[in-house]
PyMOL commands that place a pseudoatom at each C-alpha (Angstrom):
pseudoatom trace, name=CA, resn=UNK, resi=1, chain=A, elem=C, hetatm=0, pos=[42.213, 13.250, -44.624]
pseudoatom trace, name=CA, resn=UNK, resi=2, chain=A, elem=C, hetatm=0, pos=[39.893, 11.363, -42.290]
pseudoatom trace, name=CA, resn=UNK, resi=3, chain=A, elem=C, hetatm=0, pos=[39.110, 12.387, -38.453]
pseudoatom trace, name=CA, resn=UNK, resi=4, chain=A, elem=C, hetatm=0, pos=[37.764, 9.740, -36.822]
pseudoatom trace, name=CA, resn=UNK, resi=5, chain=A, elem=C, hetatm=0, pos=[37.358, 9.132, -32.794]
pseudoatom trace, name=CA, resn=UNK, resi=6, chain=A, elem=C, hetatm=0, pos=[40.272, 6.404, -32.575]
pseudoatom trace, name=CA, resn=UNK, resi=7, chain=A, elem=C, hetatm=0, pos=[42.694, 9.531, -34.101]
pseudoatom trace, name=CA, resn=UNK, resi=8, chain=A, elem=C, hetatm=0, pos=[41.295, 12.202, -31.598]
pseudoatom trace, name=CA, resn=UNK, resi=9, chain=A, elem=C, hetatm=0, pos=[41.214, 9.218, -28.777]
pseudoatom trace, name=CA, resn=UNK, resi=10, chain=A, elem=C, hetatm=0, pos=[45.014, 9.439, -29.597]
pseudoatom trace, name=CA, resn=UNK, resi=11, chain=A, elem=C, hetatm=0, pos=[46.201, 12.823, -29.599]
pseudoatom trace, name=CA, resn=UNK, resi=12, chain=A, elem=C, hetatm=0, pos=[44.048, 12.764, -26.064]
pseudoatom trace, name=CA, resn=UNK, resi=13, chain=A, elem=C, hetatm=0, pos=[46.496, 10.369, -24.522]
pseudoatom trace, name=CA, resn=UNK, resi=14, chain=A, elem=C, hetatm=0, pos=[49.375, 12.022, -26.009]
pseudoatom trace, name=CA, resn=UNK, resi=15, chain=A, elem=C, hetatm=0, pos=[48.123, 15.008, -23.806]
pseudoatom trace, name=CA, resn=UNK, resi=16, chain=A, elem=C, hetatm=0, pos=[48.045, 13.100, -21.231]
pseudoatom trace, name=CA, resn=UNK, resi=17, chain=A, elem=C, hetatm=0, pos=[50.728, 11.241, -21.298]
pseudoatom trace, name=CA, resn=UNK, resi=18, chain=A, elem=C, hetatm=0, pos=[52.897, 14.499, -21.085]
pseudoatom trace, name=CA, resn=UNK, resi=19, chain=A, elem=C, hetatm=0, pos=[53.891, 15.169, -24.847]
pseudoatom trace, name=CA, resn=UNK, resi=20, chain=A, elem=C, hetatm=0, pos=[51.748, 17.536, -26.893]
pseudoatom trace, name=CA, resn=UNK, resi=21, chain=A, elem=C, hetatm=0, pos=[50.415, 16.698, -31.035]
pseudoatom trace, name=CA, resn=UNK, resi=22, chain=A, elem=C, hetatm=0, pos=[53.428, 19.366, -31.890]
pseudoatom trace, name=CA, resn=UNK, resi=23, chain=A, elem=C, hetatm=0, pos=[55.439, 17.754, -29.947]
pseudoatom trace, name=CA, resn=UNK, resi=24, chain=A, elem=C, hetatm=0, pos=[54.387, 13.874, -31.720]
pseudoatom trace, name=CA, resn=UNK, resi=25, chain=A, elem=C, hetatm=0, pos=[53.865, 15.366, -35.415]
pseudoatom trace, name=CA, resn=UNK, resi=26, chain=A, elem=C, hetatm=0, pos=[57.173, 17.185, -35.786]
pseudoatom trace, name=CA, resn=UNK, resi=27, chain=A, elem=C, hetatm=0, pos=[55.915, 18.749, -38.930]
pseudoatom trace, name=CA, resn=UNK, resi=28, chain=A, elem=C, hetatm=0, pos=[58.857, 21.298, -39.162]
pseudoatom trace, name=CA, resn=UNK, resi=29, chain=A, elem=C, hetatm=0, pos=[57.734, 24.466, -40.206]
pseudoatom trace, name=CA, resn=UNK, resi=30, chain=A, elem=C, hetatm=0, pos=[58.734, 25.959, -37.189]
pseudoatom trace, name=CA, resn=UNK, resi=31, chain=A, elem=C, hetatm=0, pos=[55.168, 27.551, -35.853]
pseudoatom trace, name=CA, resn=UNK, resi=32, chain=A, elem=C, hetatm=0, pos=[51.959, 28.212, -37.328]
pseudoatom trace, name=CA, resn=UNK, resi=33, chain=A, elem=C, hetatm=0, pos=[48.740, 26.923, -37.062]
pseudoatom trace, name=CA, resn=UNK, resi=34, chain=A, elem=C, hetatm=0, pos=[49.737, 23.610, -35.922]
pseudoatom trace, name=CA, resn=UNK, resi=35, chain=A, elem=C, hetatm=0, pos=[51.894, 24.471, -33.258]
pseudoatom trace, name=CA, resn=UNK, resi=36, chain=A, elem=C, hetatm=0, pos=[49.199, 26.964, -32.039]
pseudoatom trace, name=CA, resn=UNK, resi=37, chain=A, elem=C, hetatm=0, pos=[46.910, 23.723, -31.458]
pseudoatom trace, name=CA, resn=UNK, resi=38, chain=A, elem=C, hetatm=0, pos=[49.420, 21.736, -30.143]
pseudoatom trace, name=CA, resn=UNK, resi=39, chain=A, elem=C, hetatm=0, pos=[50.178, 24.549, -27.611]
pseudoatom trace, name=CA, resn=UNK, resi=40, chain=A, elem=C, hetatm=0, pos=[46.432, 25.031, -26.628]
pseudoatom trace, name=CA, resn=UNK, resi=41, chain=A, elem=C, hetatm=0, pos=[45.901, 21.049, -26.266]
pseudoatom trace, name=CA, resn=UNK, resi=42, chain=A, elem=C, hetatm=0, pos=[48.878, 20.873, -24.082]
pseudoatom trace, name=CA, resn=UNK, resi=43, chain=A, elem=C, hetatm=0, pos=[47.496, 23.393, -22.022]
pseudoatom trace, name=CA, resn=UNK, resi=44, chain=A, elem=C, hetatm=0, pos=[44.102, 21.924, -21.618]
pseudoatom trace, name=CA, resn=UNK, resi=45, chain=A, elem=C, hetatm=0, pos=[45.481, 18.742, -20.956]
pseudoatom trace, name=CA, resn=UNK, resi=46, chain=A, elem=C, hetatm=0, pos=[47.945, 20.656, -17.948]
pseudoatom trace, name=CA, resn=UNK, resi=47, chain=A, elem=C, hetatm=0, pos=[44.373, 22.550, -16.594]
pseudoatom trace, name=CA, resn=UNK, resi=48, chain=A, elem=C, hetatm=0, pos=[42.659, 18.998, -16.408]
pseudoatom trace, name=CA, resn=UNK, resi=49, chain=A, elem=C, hetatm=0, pos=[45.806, 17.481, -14.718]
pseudoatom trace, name=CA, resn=UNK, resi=50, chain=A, elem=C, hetatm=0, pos=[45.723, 20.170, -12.461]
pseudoatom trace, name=CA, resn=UNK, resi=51, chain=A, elem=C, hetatm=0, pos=[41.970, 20.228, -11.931]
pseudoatom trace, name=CA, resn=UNK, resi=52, chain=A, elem=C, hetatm=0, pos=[42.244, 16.226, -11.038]
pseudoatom trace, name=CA, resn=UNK, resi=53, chain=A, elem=C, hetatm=0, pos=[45.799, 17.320, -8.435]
pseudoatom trace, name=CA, resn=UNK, resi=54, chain=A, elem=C, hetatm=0, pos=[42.946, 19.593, -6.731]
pseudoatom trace, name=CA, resn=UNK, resi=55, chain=A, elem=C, hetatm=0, pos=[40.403, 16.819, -6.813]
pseudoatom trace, name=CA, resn=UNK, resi=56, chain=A, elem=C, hetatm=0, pos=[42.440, 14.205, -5.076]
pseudoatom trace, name=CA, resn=UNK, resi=57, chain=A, elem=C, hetatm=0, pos=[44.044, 16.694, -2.256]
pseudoatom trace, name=CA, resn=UNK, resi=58, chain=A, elem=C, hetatm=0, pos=[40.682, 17.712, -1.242]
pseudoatom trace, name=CA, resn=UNK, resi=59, chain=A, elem=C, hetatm=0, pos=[39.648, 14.017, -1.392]
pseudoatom trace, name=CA, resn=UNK, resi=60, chain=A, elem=C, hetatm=0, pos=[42.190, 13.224, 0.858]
pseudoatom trace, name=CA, resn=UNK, resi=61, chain=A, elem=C, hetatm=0, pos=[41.578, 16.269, 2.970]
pseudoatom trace, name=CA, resn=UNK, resi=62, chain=A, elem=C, hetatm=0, pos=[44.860, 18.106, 1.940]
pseudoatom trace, name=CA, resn=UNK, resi=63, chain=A, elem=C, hetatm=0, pos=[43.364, 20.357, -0.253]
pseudoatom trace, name=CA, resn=UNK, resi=64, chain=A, elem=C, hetatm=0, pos=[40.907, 24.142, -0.334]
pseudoatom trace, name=CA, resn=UNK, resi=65, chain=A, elem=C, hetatm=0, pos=[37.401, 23.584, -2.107]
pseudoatom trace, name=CA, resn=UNK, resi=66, chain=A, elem=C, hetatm=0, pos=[37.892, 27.144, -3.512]
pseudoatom trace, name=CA, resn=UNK, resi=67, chain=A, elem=C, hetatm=0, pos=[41.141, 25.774, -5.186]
pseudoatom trace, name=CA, resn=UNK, resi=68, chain=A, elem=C, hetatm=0, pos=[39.404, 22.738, -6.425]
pseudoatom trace, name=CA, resn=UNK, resi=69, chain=A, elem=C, hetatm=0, pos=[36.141, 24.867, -7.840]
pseudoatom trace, name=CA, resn=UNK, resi=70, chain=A, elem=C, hetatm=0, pos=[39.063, 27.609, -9.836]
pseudoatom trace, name=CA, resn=UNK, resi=71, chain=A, elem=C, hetatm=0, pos=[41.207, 24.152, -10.985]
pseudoatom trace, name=CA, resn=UNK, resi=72, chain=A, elem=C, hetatm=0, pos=[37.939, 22.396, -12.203]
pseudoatom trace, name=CA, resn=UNK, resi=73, chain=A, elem=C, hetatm=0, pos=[36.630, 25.645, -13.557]
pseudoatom trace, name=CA, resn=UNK, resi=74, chain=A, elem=C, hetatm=0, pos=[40.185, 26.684, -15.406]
pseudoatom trace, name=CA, resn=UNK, resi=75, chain=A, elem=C, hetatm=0, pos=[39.914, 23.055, -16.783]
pseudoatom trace, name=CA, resn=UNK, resi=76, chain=A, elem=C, hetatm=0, pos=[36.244, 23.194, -18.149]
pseudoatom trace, name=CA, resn=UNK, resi=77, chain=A, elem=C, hetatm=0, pos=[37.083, 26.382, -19.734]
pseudoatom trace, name=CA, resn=UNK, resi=78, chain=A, elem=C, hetatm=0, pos=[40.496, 25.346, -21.578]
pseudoatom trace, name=CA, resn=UNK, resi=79, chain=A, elem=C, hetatm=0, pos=[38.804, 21.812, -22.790]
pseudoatom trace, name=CA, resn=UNK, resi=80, chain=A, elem=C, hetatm=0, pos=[35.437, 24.198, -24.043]
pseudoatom trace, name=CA, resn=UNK, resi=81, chain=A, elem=C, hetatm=0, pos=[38.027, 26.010, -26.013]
pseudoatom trace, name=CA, resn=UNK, resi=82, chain=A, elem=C, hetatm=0, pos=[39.891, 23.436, -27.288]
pseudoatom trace, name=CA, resn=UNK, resi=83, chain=A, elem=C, hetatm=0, pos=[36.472, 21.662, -29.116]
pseudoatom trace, name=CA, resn=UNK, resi=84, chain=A, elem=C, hetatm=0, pos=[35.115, 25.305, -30.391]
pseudoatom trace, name=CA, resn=UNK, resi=85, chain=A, elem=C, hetatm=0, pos=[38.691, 25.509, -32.072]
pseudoatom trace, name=CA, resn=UNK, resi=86, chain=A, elem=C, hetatm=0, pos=[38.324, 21.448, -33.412]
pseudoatom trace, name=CA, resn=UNK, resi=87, chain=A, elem=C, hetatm=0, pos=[34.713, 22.175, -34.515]
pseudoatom trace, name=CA, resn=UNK, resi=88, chain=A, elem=C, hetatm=0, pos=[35.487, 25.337, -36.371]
pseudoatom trace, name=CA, resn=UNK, resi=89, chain=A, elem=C, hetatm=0, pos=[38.426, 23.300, -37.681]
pseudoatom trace, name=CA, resn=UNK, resi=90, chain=A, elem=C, hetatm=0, pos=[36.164, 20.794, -38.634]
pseudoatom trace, name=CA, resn=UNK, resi=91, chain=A, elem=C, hetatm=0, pos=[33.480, 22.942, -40.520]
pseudoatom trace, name=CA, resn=UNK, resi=92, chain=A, elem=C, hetatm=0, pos=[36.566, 24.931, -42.457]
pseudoatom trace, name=CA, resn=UNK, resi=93, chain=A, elem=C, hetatm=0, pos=[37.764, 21.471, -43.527]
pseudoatom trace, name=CA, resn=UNK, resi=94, chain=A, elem=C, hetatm=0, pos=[34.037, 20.501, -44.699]
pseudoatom trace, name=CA, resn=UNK, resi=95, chain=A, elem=C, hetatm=0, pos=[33.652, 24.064, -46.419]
pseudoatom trace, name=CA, resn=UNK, resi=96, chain=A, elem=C, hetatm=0, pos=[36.383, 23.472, -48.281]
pseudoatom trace, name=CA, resn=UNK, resi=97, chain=A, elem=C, hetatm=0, pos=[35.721, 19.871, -49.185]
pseudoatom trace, name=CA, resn=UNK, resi=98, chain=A, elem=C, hetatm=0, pos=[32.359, 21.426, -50.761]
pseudoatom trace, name=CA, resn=UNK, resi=99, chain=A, elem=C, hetatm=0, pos=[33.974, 23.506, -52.966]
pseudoatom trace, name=CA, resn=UNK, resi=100, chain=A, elem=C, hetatm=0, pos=[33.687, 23.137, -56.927]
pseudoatom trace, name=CA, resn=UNK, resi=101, chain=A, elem=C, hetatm=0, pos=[37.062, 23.428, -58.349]
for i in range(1, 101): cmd.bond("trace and resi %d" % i, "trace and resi %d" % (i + 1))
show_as sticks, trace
zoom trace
């Protein structure tokens, strides 16, 4: 199983684009791991929607700078999540890989 960027660059505009990985993969197992990412992506990718709503109100003069500062912040903090989960993902995956059978 290969990661590469154009992969990730994928599951990123699935996020965006409203749907989450679970929701694309369909693996049917009905929970677990996978649906535990899927869950946490789709909320990061709400947070940075959100964060951007904020953005663009207070752009146009609609919107509260302390609301922008706790949307940007809430986003920075789900997307920091999300890549400590995908690098300790990552490093399991290379542990493993290692190992002499």
């Amino acid at each position: 199983m290969s990661i590469n960027q154009v992969s990730g660059l994928a599951a990123y505009s699935r996020v965006l684009g409203g749907g989450t990985a679970a929701e694309s993969s369909k693996a049917g197992d009905g929970g677990g791991f996978a649906s535990l990412v899927g869950d946490m992506v789709g909320d990061a990718g709400k947070s940075l929607k959100a964060a951007d709503q904020a953005t663009a109100a207070q752009v146009a003069g609609k919107g509260d700078l302390v609301d922008v500062v706790t949307a940007v912040s809430a986003a920075e903090l789900a997307l920091d999540t999300v890549v400590s989960v995908r690098d300790r993902v990552v490093s399991a995956y290379q542990d493993i890989m290692r190992m002499q059978i």
